[in-house]
N, C-alpha and C positions, 0 to 999 in steps of 0.2 A: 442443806446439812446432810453430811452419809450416815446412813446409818450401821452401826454393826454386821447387820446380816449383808447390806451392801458390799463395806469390807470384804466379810468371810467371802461372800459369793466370786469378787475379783479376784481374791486372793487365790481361792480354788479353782478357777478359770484360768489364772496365772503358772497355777503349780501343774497344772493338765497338761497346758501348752510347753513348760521346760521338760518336763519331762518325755512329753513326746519327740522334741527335738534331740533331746539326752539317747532317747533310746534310737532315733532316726542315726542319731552320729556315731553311737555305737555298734548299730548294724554299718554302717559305711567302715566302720574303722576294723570291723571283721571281715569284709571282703577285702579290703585294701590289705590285710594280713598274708590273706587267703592268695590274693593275687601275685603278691609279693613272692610267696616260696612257688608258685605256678612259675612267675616270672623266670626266675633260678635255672629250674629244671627245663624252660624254652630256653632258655641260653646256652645253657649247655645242650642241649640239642642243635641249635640251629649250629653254635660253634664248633661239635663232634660232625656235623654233616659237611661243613667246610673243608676240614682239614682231612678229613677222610681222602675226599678227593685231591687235596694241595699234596696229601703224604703218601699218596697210591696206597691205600691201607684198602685192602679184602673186606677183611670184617674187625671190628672193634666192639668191646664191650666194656661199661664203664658203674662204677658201685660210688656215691658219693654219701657220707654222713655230716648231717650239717646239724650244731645245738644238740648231738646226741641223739637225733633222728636219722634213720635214714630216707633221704628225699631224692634219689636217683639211684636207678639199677635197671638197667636196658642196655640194651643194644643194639648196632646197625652195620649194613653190608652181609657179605657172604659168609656163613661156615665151611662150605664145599662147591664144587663146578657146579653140581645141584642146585645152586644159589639157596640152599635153607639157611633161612633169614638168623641174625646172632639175634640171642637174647639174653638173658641174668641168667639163664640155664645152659648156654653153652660155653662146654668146657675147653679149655686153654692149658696147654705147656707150662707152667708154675715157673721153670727155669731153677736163680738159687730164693725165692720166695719159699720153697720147699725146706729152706734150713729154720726158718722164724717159728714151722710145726714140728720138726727136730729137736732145736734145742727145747721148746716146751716139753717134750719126752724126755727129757735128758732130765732136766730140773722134778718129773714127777718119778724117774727112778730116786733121785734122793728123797724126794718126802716119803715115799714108799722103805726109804732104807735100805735101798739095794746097792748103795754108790753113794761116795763122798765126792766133790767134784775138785778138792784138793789132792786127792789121790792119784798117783799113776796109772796108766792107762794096763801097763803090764801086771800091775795089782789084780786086775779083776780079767785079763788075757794075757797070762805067761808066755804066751810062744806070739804075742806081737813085737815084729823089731824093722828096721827099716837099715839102712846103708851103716847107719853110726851104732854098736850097741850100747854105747856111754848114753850118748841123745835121745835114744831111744826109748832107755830106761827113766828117764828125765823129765817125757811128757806126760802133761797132765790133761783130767777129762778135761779144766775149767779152760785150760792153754788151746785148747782143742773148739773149745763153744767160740773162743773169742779169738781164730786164726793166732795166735803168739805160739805155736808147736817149732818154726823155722823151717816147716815144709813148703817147697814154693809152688809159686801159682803153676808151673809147667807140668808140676806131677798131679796136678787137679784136673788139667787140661785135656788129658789123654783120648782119643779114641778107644770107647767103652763095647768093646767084646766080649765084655763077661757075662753070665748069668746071675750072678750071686754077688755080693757085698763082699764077703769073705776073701773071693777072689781076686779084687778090687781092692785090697788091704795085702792082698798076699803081691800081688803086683808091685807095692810101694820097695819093695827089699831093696832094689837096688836105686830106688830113689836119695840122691845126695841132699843134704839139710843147707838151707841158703846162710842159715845163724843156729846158736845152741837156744835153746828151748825156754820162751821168755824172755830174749834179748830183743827181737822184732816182729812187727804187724806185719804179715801179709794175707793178705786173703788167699785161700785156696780150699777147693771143693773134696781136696784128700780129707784136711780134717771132719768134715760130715760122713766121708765113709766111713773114717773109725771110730764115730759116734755111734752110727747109721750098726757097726759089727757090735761095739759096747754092748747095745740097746739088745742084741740077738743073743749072745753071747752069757748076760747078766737074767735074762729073761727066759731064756728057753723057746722061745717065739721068733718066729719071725719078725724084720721089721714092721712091715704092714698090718699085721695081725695083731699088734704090740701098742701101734699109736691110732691104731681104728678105733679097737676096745679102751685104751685108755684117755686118747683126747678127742679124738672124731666123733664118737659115739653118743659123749657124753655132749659134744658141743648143740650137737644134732645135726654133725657134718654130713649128709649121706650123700654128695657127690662128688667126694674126695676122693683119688684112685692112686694108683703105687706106678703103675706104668702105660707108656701110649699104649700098648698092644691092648691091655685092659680098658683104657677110653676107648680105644677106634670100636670097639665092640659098643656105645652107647651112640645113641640116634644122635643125641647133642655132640659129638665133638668136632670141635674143628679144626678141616684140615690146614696144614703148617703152609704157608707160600715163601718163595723167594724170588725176588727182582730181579729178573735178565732185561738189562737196556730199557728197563721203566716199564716191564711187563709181568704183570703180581702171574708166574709160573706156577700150578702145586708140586710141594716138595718131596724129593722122594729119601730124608733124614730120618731114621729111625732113634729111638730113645730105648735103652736098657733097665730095666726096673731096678738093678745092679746101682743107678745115680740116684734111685729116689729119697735117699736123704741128703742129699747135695743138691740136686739141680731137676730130678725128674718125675717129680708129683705135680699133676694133672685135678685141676679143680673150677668151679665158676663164682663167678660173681656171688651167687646167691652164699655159699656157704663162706666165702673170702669176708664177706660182709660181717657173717656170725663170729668167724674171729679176729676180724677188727674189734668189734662192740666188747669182746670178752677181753681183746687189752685196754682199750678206751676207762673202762667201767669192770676191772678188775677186781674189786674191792665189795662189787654185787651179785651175791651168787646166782642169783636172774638169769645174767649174763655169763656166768662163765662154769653154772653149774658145777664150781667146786672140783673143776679138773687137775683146779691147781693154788695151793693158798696166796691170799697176796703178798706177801712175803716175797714166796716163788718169780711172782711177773715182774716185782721191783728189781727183783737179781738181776731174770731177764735184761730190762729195761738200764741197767746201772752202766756208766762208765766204770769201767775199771779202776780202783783205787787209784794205780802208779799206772794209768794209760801208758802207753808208746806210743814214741812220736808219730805224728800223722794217726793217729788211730783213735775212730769214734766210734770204733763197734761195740758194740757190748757185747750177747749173745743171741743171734738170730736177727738181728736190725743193727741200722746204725743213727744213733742218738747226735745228734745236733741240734745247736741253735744257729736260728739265722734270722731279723731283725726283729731282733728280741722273742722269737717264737721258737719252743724247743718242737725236734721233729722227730719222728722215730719213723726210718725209711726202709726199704728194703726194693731192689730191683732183680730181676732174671733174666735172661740174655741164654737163648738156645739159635741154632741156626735160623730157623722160621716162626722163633715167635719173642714177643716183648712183653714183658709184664712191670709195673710200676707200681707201690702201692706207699701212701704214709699217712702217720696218724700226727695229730696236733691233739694230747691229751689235754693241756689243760685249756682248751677250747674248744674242748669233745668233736672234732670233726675228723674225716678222713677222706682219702680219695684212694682208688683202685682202677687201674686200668690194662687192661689185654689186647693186644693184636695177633694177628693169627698170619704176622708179617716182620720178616725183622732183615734188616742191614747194616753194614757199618754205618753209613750214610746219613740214612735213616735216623739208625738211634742218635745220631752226631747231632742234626739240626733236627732231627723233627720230630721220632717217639718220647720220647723221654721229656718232652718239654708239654704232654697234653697232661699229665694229672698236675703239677703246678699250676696250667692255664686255668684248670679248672678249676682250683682254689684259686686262683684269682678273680674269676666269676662270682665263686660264690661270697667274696667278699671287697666286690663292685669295683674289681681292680682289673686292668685291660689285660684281655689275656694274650700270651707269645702269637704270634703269626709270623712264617720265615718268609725272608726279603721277596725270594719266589719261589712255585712249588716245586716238590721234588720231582717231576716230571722237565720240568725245564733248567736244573740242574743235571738231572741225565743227558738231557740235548747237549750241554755244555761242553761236559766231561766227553760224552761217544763223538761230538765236533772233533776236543782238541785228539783222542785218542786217534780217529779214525784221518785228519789232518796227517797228523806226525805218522803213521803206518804210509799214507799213500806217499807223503814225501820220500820216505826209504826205498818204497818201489820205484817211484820214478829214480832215487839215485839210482837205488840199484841196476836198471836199467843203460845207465849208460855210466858206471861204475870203470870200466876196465878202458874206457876211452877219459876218463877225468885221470884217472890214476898215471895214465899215459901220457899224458900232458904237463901233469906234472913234472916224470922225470926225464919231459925231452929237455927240459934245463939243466939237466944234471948228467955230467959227463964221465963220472966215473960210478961201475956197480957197484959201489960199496955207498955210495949218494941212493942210488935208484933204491938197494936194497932199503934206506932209512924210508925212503917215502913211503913204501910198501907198506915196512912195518909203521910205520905211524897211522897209516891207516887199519891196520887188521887191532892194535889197540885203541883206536877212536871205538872200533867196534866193541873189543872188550868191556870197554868202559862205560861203554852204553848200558852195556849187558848187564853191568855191576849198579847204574844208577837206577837205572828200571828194576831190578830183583832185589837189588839191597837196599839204596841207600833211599829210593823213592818211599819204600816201606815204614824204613826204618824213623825218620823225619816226619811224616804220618804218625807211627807210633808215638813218640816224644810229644807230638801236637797234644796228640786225642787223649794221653796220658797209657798207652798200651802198652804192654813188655811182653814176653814169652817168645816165641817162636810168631814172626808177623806175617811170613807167607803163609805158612798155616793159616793164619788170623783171616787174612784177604780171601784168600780162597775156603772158606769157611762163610764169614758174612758179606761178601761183595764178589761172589764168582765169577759173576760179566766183566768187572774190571778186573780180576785175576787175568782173566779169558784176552785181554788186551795186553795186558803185561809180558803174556807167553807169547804175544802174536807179532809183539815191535822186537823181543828176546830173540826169537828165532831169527827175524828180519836182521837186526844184528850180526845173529852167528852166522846166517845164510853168508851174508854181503864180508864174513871173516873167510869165511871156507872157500866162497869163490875165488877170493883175493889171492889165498894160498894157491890154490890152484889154476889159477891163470898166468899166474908168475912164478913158478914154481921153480922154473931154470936161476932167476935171478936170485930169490932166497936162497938155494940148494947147491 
């Protein structure tokens, strides 16, 4: 027979034992946690070390927030020929990422009272006008935050030789308006200038001096900067490269403090992170230490009432969803550098990423697709890898380029003995002269498919407009360098033509 005490005594032998395994499982199930975001941040590492090398990328530096954590902020490869290693503290070309801390200044002039953002821009700067003075009079700040002004992208585009913002507005006068003011989207980097003067203008301040004190400061931005010449003075920044025939060059592109409320604020990972978390988590003054009420960042963050078509900008990002996740994004694009950055609010994460490398190429199939990969990662989904890397894409491209050049040399070469051949068939000079000329416009045409239309066809693909040789010789110089090399070949093998047969044309 058991007795009671028997009982108790098993029972308590019993409860010792589950609970020991209770607590054995629960220490396993904290390392297995523990491991799990370890896991994350090795994946994204071993996948950053990958494509580094698949994308010829120098150096890369990457900011990821997962759950409202931040769980990666490092870097790898080179900042300069010194090889000083990237890290969360070296700084990067912001590109137009630099408008998303703009419009934030914009929106804290109105809480401050200084500007309404329905108001016109000539309200608070009488002597701003551009090409149209009707259209002129017409734009507003908020047409201005969210591209709808009808300024186009070519007059954002310019070659920056100015010192000053001021003059960079004073520049636009003879700029023509694509639409009247509020009929269409387009993006363009003019409208941050005239923010960029608003901000100077409304303030008494400089811009820099204006968005340091007013949103940097308070974010606890402190390696936030207005222009390269002011980074290249910091041990972290790093230098810009460009691609000659799949070899990371350094660049020698300068940046004007003149763009830096459009395209040329210079920052790292570390501080880029701080204002993710302050839009993530807007609503916590923790986080955003009250630079700006939440109200403010919803504005921010809002489509537009009556959007225009094609248009998901708001002010300072572009809002999207895409399956089933709303996105708020923002990319920058300078000659030698790429930045990528978006947040998933209502899934608190985000991802940020720099290279201190940039292409058409490049951005085409392979920069632009690593902060997605990496949300993919972090949520155990395969991430992009291109068919093959950019290194043997180059091989391709300098094949077929380098192909099609020597073939012109060898015509060219026995150019005046083909042409000759041709018109022994042909018995009267008015014959001989068509064959001549049919060749001096074979040349023509060449010259027009290579300069124009090869561009232009590229463009349409990639979705580009503006001025496209600019474009090429801008982010793919080596293939510019090709274009001018088979162009001449052309015009050569036209002018010889003229000139060897010059009795018979003349």
């Amino acid at each position: 027979m058991v007795t009671n005490h028997q009982r108790n005594t098993s029972f308590s032998k019993f409860r010792i034992i589950f609970f020991f395994f209770l607590s054995i499982l629960m220490i396993l199930c904290t390392f297995m946690n523990n491991g799990t975001a370890a896991t994350s941040s090795e994946k994204i590492d071993t996948y950053l070390q990958d494509q580094k090398q698949k994308m010829l990328i120098p150096g890369i530096a990457v900011g990821v927030i997962q759950n409202g954590q931040i769980i990666y902020a490092d870097g790898l490869g080179k900042a300069n020929n010194a090889k000083t290693p990237v890290t969360n503290r070296t700084l990067f070309m912001l590109g137009e990422i630099s408008q998303t801390i703009t419009a934030m200044g914009v929106l804290a002039l109105q809480e401050d009272g200084l500007i309404e953002l329905n108001e016109t821009i000539q309200k608070y700067i009488p002597s701003f006008e551009l090409s149209d003075p009707e259209y002129s009079s017409q734009i507003t700040i908020q047409q201005c935050l969210t591209h709808q002004t009808g300024i186009s992208i070519k007059a954002g585009s310019a070659d920056i030789k100015v010192s000053s913002i001021q003059e960079l507005v004073n520049g636009l006068k003879s700029e023509s308006f694509q639409s009247a003011p509020g009929e269409n989207f387009e993006f363009s980097n003019a409208n941050y200038w005239i923010l960029g003067y608003l901000i100077e203008q409304v303030t008494n301040q400089s811009f820099s001096n204006y968005i340091t004190t007013r949103i940097l400061s308070p974010l606890g931005m402190q390696h936030t900067f207005f222009s390269q010449a002011e980074a290249e003075n910091q041990v972290e920044f790093a230098q810009g490269y460009r691609l000659w025939y799949g070899i990371a060059i350094p660049s020698q592109l300068s940046y004007s403090a003149a763009q830096s409320p459009a395209n040329g604020m210079v920052s790292n990972i570390e501080d880029i992170l701080v204002l993710m978390q302050a839009h993530l988590f807007y609503k916590n003054s923790s986080f955003t230490h009250n630079v700006l009420m939440p109200s403010s960042f919803e504005l921010l963050h809002a489509i537009p009432q009556d959007p225009l078509k094609n248009s998901s900008w708001t002010m300072g990002w572009y809002n999207f969803t895409f399956n089933g996740i709303k996105y708020l994004a923002q990319s920058g694009d300078l000659g030698d550098y790429h930045a990528e950055i978006f947040l998933t609010p209502e899934n608190q994460e985000g991802v940020v990423v720099f290279t201190n490398v940039n292409s058409f190429f490049g951005n085409q199939g392979y920069y632009r697709n690593l902060a997605d990969s990496i949300y993919n990662i972090l949520n155990d989904k395969q991430p992009y890898s291109p068919i093959f890397s950019h290194m043997v894409l180059y091989i391709l491209i300098d094949s077929i380029m380098f192909i099609g050049l020597g073939r012109d040399v060898w015509k060219f070469l026995g150019l005046k003995k083909g042409i000759n051949l041709k018109m022994r068939e042909k018995l009267l000079k008015k014959e001989k002269k068509q064959v001549i000329l049919v060749e001096i416009l074979m040349n023509v045409f060449s010259i027009i498919l290579i300069m124009v239309l090869l561009p232009l066809f590229i463009g349409i693909f990639a979705g580009i407009s503006g001025n496209l040789v600019q474009f090429f010789a801008q982010y793919q110089p080596d293939l510019f360098v090709w274009m001018i090399l088979m162009s001449l070949s052309q015009f050569s093998k036209a002018i010889y033509t003229i000139i060897s047969f010059r009795q018979i044309l003349f």
